[in-house]
C-alpha positions, 0 to 999 in steps of 0.5 A, spaced: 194 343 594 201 345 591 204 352 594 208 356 590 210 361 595 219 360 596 220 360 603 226 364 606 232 360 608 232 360 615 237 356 620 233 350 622 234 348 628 230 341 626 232 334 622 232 338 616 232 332 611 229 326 614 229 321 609 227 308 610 227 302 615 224 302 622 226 300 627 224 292 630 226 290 637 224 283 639 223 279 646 222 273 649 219 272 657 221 266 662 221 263 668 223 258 674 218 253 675 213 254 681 215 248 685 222 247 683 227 250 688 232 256 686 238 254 683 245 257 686 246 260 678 241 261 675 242 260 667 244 264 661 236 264 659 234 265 666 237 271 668 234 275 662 228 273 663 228 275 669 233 282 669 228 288 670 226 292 664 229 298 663 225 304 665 223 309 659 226 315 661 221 319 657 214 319 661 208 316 655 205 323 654 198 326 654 195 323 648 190 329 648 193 335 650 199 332 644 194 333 640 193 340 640 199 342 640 201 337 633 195 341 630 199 348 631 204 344 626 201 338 622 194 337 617 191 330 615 193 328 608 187 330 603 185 325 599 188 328 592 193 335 591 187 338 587 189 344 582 186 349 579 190 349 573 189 342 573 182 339 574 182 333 575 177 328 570 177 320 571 179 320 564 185 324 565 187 320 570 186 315 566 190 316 561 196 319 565 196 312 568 197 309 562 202 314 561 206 312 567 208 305 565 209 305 558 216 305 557 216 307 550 216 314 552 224 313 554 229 312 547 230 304 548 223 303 550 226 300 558 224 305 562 217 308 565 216 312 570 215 307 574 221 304 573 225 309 579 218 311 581 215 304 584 208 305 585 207 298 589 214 299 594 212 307 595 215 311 589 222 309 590 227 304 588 232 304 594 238 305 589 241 310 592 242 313 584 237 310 579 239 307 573 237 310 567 238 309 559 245 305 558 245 304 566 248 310 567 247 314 574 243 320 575 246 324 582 241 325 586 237 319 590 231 319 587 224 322 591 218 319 592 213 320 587 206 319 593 204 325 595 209 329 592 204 334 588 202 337 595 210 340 595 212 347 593 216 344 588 219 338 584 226 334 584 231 336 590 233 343 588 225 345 586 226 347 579 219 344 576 214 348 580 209 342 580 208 335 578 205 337 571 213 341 570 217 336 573 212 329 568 217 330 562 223 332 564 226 325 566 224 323 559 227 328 555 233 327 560 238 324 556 241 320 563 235 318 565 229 316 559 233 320 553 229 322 549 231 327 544 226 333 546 219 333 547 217 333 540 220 325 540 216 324 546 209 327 542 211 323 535 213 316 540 205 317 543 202 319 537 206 312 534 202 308 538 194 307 535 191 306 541 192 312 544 189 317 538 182 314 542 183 316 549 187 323 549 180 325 546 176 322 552 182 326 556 181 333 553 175 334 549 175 339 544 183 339 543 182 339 535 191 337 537 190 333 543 196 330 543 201 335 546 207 336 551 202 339 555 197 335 555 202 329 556 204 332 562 197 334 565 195 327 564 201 325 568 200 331 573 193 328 574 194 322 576 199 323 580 194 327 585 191 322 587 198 317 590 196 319 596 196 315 603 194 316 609 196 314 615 195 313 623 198 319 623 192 321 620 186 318 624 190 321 630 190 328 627 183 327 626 182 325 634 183 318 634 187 318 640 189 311 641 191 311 633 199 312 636 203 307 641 206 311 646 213 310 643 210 313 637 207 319 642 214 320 645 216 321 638 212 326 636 213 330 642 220 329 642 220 332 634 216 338 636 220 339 642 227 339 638 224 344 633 223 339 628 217 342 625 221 348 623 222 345 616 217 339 617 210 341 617 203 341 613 201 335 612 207 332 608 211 334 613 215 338 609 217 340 602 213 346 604 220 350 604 228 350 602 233 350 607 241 348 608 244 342 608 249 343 614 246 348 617 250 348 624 255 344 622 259 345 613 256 338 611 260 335 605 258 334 599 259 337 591 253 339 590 251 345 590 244 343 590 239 349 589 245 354 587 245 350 581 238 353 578 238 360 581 245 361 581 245 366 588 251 365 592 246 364 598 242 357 595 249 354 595 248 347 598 240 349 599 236 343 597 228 342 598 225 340 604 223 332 604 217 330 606 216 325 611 210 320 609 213 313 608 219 315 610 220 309 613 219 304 608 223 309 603 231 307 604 236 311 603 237 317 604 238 324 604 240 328 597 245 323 594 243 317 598 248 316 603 245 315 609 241 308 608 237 306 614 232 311 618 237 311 623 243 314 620 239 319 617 237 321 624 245 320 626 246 326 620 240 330 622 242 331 629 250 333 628 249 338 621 243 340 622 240 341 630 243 345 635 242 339 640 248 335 636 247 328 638 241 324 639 242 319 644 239 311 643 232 312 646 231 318 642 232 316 637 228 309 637 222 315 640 223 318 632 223 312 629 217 310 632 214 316 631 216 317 623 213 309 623 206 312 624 207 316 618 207 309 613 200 310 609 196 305 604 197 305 598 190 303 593 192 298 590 185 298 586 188 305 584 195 304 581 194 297 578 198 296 572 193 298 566 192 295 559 197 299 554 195 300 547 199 295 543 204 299 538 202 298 530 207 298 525 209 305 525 211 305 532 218 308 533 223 303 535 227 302 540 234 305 540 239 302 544 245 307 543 
């Protein structure tokens, strides 16, 4: 469920804005024949092989006694961010599919939803700032779209309170899709035959259908179910041999540093907002949430992301700065921890852990629909 409730700024003490790639590490083992007699000096490649492993100085923890302390903090995924306000209908979603990839709801008829929001690379387009109408660039990276609706709040500084508030603000944005209001975005819908037929299935008994809002609730809609589950999941759920032992070093270590004093729920954040160099005065010109509320204290404030899939959703932080995984951490620790830096391990352990969060996406559920095909009173593109 979406919370509405604004959490009070408080210091954090953990990575406030984990935002890409894993970490690998590859191998290779070898070894001196049985019956060949040792050589005075050994070779480059033997002597690799043969150097000892460097012991992890983090013992691999109970699986079992883990578990119940991530439970005080963490909830598996549900399988939609259901709403009260917002019924979910197959017909519905239906239509806010549809709504999602049709680039007639942008002014050069070139841009989607889907275009900054990529359903099949995990609701990101790894820009650092995403190209909108003209090639112009917005300034902030853009968040990922799945699991988004279970957030107390929509875009880096919260100012849509839900997925439904947030569908037609990129249209209307005149850096982003560009259409001129809402009212351009209900005439270009309505200039689509096709769509008279399915917005009536949608919302029956809507003598006028085709409005702002229901645009937006379709959209809402279907964006409750881009969901993706995880290991992390099935080991909330008692599977005790979901997580590596890396993985379980990791989780450990991100409670132990009190990482879960911004990153908690089940999207392991966007339940709250919090400043963004909280030990240490980050750099930056945003202002963040200052510039919604306009109170002093929101200054650099910015929602707390959520860490589902934050492996493969590259880069960083609210303007993109940070592209791996790994610098994100780097940033975290010295603006955001008391701790200030982490060491190499460690770090490999966080990674390891924000790995498990890497869910699946239903292929079935985001496949590219059919869209209805304009008629000759469609509205045009407009390049200018």
């Amino acid at each position: 469920m979406v919370r509405r409730k604004r959490s009070a700024p408080v210091l954090c003490s953990g990575p406030l804005l984990l935002l890409g790639a894993a970490l690998a590490a590859a191998g290779c083992e070898g070894g001196a024949s049985k019956t060949a007699p040792a050589p005075a000096v050994a070779s480059k490649t033997e002597s690799k092989s043969e150097a000892p492993k460097k012991k992890a100085s983090r013992p691999v923890p109970s699986a079992a006694q883990l578990l119940e302390t991530a439970k005080k903090y963490f909830s598996p995924l549900p399988a939609t961010a259901d709403s009260p306000t917002n019924p979910i209908t197959l017909e519905k979603v239906a239509l806010g599919r549809i709504l999602y990839y049709d680039t007639r709801l942008s002014k050069n008829h070139d841009l989607s939803c889907n275009s900054c929001h990529k359903l099949d690379d995990y609701g990101v387009d790894h820009e650092a700032t995403s190209p909108g109408h003209k090639k112009q660039r917005g300034e902030r990276n853009t968040p990922t779209v799945y699991n988004a609706a279970m957030h107390i709040a929509q875009f880096w500084d919260g100012r849509a309170t839900d997925v439904e508030d947030q569908a037609l603000k990129p249209v209307t944005n005149p850096v982003e899709m560009a259409l001129a209001d809402e009212a351009a975005c209900v005439a270009s819908v309505k200039s689509v035959p096709g769509y008279a037929d399915l917005f009536k299935a949608a919302f029956p008994g809507d003598p006028d259908p085709c409005n702002p809002r229901n645009i937006s609730l379709a959209i809402g809609a279907f964006e409750r179910g881009l969901t993706t589950p995880a290991p992390f999941d099935d080991f909330l759920n008692g599977n005790m041999t979901a997580l590596n032992s890396d993985a379980l070093r990791g989780l450990e270590l991100f409670i132990e540093l009190n990482c879960v004093s911004c990153h908690t729920g089940p999207t392991l954040g966007g339940t709250m907002y919090q400043k963004l160099g909280a030990v240490k005065p980050y750099e930056t010109k945003d202002l963040g949430r200052f510039k919604v509320t306009n109170k002093p204290e929101d200054k650099y404030v910015f929602k707390v992301p959520g860490l589902r899939n934050v492996a493969k959703t590259a880069p960083y932080l609210h303007d993109g700065s940070a592209k791996e995984l790994g610098d994100a951490l780097d940033v975290m620790a010295e603006y955001q921890l008391a701790k200030g830096k982490l060491s190499d391990e460690e770090k490999t352990y966080l990674i390891a852990f924000l790995d498990s969060l890497t869910g699946k996406i239903d292929m079935d559920y985001i496949k590219l629909p059919e869209l209805p095909a304009s008629g000759p009173d469609t509205i045009k593109p407009d390049p200018n």
